[in-house]
C-alpha positions in Angstrom: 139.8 91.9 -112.2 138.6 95.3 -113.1 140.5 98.7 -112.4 141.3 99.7 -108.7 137.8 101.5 -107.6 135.9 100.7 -110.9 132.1 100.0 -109.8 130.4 96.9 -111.2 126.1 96.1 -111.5 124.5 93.2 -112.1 122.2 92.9 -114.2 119.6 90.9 -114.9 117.8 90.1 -118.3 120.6 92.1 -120.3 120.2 90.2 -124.0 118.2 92.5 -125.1 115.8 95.5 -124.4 115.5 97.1 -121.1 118.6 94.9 -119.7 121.0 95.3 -122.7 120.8 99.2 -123.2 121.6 99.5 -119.2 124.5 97.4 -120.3 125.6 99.4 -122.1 124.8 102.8 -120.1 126.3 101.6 -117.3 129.4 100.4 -119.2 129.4 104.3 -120.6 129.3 105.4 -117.0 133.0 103.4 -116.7 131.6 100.6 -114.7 132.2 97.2 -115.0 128.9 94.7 -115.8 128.0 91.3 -114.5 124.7 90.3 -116.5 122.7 87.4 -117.4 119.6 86.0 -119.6 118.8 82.4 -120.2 120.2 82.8 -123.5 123.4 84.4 -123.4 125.8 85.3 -125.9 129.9 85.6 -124.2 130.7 89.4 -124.8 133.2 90.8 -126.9 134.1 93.8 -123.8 136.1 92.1 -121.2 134.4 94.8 -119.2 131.0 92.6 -119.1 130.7 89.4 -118.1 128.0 87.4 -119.5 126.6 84.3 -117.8 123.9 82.2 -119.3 121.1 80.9 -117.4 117.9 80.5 -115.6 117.2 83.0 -112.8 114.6 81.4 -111.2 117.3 78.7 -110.3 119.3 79.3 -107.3 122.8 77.6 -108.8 122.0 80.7 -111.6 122.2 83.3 -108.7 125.2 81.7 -107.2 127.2 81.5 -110.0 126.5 85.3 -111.0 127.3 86.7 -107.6 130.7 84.4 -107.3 131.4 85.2 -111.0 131.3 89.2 -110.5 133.4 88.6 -106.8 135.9 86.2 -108.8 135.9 88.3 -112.3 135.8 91.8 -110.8 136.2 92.0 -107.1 133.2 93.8 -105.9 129.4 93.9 -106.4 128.9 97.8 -106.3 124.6 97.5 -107.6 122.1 94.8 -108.8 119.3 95.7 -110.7 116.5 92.7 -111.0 115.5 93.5 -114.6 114.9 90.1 -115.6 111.0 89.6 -115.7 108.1 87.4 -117.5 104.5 89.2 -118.2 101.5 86.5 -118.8 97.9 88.5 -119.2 95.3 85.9 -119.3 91.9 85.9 -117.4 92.8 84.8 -113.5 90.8 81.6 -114.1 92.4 80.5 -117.5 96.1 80.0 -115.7 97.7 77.3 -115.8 100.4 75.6 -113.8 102.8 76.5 -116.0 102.2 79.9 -115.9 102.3 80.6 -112.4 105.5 78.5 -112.3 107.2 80.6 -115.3 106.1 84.1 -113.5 106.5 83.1 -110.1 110.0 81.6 -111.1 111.3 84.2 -112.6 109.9 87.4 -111.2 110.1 86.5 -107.7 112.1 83.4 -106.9 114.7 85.1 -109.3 114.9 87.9 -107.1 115.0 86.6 -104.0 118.0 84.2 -104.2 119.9 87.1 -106.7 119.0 89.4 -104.4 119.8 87.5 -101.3 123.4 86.9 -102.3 124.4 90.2 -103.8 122.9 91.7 -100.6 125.5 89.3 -98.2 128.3 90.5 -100.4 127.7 94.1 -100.2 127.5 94.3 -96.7 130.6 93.3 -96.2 131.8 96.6 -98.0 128.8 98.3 -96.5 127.5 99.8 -99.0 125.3 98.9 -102.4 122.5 99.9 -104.3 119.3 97.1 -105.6 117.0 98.3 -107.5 113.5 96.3 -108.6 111.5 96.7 -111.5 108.1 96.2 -110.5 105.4 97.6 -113.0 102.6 99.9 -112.9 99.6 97.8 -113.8 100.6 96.0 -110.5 99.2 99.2 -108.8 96.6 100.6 -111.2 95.0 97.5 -112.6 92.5 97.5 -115.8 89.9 95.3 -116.4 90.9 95.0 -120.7 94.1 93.8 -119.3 93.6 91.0 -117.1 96.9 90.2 -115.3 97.0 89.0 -111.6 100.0 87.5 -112.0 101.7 90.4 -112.4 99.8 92.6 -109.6 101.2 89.1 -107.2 104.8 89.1 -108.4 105.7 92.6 -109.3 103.2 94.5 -106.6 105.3 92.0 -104.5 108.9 93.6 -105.4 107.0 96.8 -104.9 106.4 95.8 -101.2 109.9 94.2 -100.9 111.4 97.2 -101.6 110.4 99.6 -99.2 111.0 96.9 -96.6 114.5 96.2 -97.8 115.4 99.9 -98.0 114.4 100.3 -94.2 116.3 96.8 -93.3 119.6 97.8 -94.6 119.5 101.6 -94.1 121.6 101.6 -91.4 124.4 99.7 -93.5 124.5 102.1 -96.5 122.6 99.5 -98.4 119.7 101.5 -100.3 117.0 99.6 -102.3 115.1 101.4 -104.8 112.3 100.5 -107.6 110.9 101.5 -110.8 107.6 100.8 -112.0 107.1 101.0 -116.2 103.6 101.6 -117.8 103.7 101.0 -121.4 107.3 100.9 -122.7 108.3 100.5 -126.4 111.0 97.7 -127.0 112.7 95.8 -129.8 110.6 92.8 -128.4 107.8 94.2 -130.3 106.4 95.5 -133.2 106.1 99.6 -133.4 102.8 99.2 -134.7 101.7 96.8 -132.1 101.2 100.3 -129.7 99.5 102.0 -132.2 95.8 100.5 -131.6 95.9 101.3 -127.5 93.5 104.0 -127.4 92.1 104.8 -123.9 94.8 102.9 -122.9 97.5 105.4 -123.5 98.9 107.3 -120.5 97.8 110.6 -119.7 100.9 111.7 -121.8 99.3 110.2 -125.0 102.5 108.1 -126.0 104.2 104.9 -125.1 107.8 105.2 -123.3 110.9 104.1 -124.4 113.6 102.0 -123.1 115.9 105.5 -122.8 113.2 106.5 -120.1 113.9 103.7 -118.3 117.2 103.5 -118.4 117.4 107.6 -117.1 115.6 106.7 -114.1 117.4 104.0 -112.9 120.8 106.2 -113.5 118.9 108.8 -111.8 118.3 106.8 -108.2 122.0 105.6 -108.9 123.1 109.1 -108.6 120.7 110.2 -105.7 122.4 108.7 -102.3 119.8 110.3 -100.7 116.6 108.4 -102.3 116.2 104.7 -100.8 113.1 102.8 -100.7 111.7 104.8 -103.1 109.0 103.6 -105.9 109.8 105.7 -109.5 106.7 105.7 -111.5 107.8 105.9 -115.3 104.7 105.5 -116.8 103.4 108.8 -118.3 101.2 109.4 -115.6 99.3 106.2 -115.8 99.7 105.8 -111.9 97.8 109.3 -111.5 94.8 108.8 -113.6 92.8 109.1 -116.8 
């Protein structure tokens, strides 16, 4: 059980990248963490709890949201960071793609999502946020990538009709939507060969960008069912 009135997230994805470093802001804000990946390593700080599995499996969802109600008491904000990206040209898909992204980015947020939301209304009051993606909005033609304009334009559009839904019960749902981010996952020089494809900004973001918007629509009660570009412009143009 954490301390009397500590707040505790979820969230999702959190071996590595995006997921881990809001780990580990959120643990410097003195909140308690709930998080997740498929593979999972127990952590050292008994003020996370890390639980191994898929999220595109309902039993995974379950067993997080009864985990952070048995192991800390409360479910104060999920953030659905776990995501897959596939580009490939629409007709070279296979099955197995569309099950992976489909899985993960959307099925993975519905039954998480769907749980944490029951549990918060009983305290009414709670925070989601969505990571949808920018490319879902502003699509280019050198980077084919339908699944992700179906999945995360999809959490784009749940969003803003979440946030309306629950308004009423002090339940806010937010979103951010990345352009190009830097992580560990790859290479530095993989970003440098982009060209025309940078941002109006002329540089790949970091995970630290990121990670500051979602602490900023954590401490702005008064934003709900908004859409946070981070994406150095890319939403407004070349």
């Amino acid at each position: 059980m954490n301390r009397a009135g500590e707040k505790v997230a979820i969230i999702t994805g959190g071996s590595q990248g995006i997921g881990a470093s809001l780990v580990a802001a959120y643990r410097g804000q003195g909140w308690s963490v709930v998080t997740s990946a498929r593979a999972m390593k127990p952590a050292a700080d008994p003020g996370v709890f890390a639980i191994e599995g898929d999220i595109a499996d309902p039993v995974t969802a379950e067993r997080i949201v009864s985990g952070a109600i048995e192991r800390f008491g409360r479910i104060d904000t999920l953030i659905n960071n776990a995501g897959v990206y596939v580009s490939k040209p629409f007709t070279d898909y296979t099955a197995e793609d569309y099950a992976q992204v489909v899985g993960v980015n959307i099925n993975g947020f519905f039954w998480l999502t769907q749980r944490a939301i029951a549990e918060m209304l009983r305290r009414r009051g709670g925070h989601v946020v969505n990571i949808s993606a920018t490319i879902a909005e502003r699509p280019s033609s050198g980077e084919p990538s339908v699944l992700t304009a179906l999945t995360k334009g999809g959490l784009a559009a749940a969003t803003r009709s979440l946030a309306v839904e629950y308004a009423s019960r002090g339940i806010r749902v937010n979103a951010v939507s990345p352009g190009i981010i830097q992580t560990p996952a790859h290479p530095a020089e993989s970003y440098a060969g982009l060209g025309d494809r940078l941002p109006p900004l002329g540089h790949v973001g970091q995970v630290s960008d990121v990670v500051d918007g979602i602490l900023f629509l954590e401490a702005s009660p008064y934003i709900t069912g908004e859409i946070l570009h981070i994406d150095g412009g890319q939403i407004a143009g070349h």
